[in-house]
N, C-alpha and C positions, 0 to 999 in steps of 0.2 A: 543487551544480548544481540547475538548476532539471528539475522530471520534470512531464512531460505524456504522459496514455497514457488507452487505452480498453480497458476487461475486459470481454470476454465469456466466457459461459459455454457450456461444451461437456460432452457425454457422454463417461464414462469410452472410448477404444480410436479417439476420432476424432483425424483426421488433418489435417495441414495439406496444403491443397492445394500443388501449383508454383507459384511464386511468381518473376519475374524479379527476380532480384538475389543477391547473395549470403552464400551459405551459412553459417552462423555454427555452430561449432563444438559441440558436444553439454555440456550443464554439470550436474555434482552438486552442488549446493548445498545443506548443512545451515542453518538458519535459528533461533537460539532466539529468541525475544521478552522484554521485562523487561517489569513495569508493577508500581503499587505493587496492594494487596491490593485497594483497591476499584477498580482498571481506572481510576483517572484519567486515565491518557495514553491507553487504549485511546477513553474516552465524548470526548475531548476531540479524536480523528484524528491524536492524536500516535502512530509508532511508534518504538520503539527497541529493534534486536536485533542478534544476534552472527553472523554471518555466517561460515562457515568450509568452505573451497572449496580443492580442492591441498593440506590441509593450512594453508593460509592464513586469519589470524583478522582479522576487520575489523568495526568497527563503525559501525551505519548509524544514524544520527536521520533522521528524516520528520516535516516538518510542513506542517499547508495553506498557501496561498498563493493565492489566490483557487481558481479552478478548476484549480490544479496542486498540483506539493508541491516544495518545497524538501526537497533530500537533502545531508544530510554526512556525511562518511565520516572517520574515525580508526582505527589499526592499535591493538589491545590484545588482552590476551587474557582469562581466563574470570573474570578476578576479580573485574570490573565495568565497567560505562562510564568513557572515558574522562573525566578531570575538566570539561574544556572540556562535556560534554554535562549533566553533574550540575547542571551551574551554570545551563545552560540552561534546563532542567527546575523549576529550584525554587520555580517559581509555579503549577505543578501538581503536585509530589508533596510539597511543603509539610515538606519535608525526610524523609519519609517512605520506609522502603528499597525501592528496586527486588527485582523475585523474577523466576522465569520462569514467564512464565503460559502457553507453549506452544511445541513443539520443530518443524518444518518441513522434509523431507526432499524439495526439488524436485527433479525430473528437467528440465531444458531444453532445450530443440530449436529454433528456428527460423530464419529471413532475413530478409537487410537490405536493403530492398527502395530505390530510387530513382529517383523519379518524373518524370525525366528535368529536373534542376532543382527543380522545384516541390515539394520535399520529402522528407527520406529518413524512413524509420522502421523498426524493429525489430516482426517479425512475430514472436511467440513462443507457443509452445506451453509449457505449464506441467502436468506431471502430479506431485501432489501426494500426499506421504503424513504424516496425522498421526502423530507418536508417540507414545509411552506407556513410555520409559525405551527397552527394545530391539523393543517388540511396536507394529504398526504398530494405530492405533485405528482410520481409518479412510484414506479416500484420496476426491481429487475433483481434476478435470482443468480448467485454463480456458486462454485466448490471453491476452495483452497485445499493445497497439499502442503503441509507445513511439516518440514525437518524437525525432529524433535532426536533424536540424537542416531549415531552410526551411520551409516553407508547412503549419500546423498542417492546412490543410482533407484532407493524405494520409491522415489518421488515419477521419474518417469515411467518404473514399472505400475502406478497406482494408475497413472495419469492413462497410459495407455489402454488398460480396462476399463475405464470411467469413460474414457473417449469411444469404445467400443458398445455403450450402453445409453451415446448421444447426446453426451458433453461435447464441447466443442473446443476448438484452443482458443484462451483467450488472448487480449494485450499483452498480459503481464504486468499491468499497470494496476496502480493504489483507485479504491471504488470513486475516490475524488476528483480522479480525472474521468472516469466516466461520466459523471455528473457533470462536469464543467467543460468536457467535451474540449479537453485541452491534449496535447502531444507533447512531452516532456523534450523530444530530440528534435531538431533541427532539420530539414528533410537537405537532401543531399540533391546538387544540379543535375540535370541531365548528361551524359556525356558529351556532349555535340557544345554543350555553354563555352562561354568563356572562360581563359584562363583566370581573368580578374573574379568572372564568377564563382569559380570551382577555390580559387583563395579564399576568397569571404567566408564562404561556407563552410572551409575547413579552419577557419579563424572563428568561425561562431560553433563550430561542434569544440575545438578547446578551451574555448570562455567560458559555456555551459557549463563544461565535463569542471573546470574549475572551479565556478561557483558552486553545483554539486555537492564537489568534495571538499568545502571549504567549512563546512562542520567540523565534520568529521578529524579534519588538518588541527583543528582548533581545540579538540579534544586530547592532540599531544603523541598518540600512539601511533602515527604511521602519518 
């Protein structure tokens, strides 16, 4: 399925305000992440992790897709990704083993808000604990605005309210890269650099954007 959402970032103990629509159930969601040792999937905006919620084991791939991400989902459980995702993978991890490079322990709370027609979307609150085997390393709280069907414009009308109530704007990055304190894009040279400089750079922003979307390419449909 295709994902479109807006992250902001909020203080640890804030609150979502009322919201018209409805209430969506409370969720504990453990989260591991795989990547190989030098974060290819992570520098690339690829994620893939194990998901396990009720008891229930599922596994997620995310890749971009212009300004959203493509999400698939397969049931397995801890022994690794299912094959269908390996295969997908093998133009970034170059057959190289997946590990887990960090564990995610969400708290979930929010509502489904619907903008009388013109849009619905998932208002959520996300309070976050890293792990460290059973000792929590640290913790940080954010919202998601996630499209769930009609008129993409609900997302920044939600976002601009939430922001007025001391959200903040976030990266727009997967909670993985917060955690691992990585940058998925390439930073661009000074104007003033060299020419040799300012090629490289625009040689390593279409490699990225390459590897990327080299999923996704693999999947057949665009």
């Amino acid at each position: 399925m295709r994902e479109l959402e807006v992250k902001l970032d909020v203080d640890p103990g804030w609150e979502l305000p009322e919201l018209a629509g409805e209430f969506l159930e409370p969720r504990l969601i453990t989260s591991t992440y795989y990547d190989t040792a030098a974060r290819t999937l992570a520098l690339a905006g690829v994620t893939v992790r194990r998901r396990v919620e009720n008891g229930r084991s599922l596994w997620q791939l995310k890749v971009p897709r212009g300004k959203s991400r493509l999400e698939l989902e397969a049931p397995g459980g801890p022994k690794g990704p299912p094959k269908a995702f390996s295969q997908l993978l093998l133009g970034l991890t170059r057959r190289h083993p997946l590990e887990e490079s960090a564990t995610l322990r969400t708290r979930r709370t929010g509502t489904r808000v619907n903008a009388d027609g013109a849009g619905v979307a998932d208002v959520l609150l996300d309070s976050v604990d890293v792990l460290d085997g059973r000792r929590v390393r640290e913790s940080f709280a954010e919202v998601e605005i996630e499209l769930q069907g009609g008129d993409e414009r609900i997302l920044d009308k939600l976002g601009r309210r939430l922001r007025r109530l001391g959200a903040r704007p976030g990266a727009g990055k997967p909670k993985l890269f917060r955690v691992l304190g990585l940058d998925s894009e390439p930073t661009s040279p000074p104007a003033d650099a060299t020419p040799a400089e300012h090629l490289r750079s625009l040689v390593a922003r279409q490699y990225a954007a390459i590897l990327a979307h080299d999923p996704g390419t693999r999947l057949g449909d665009d």
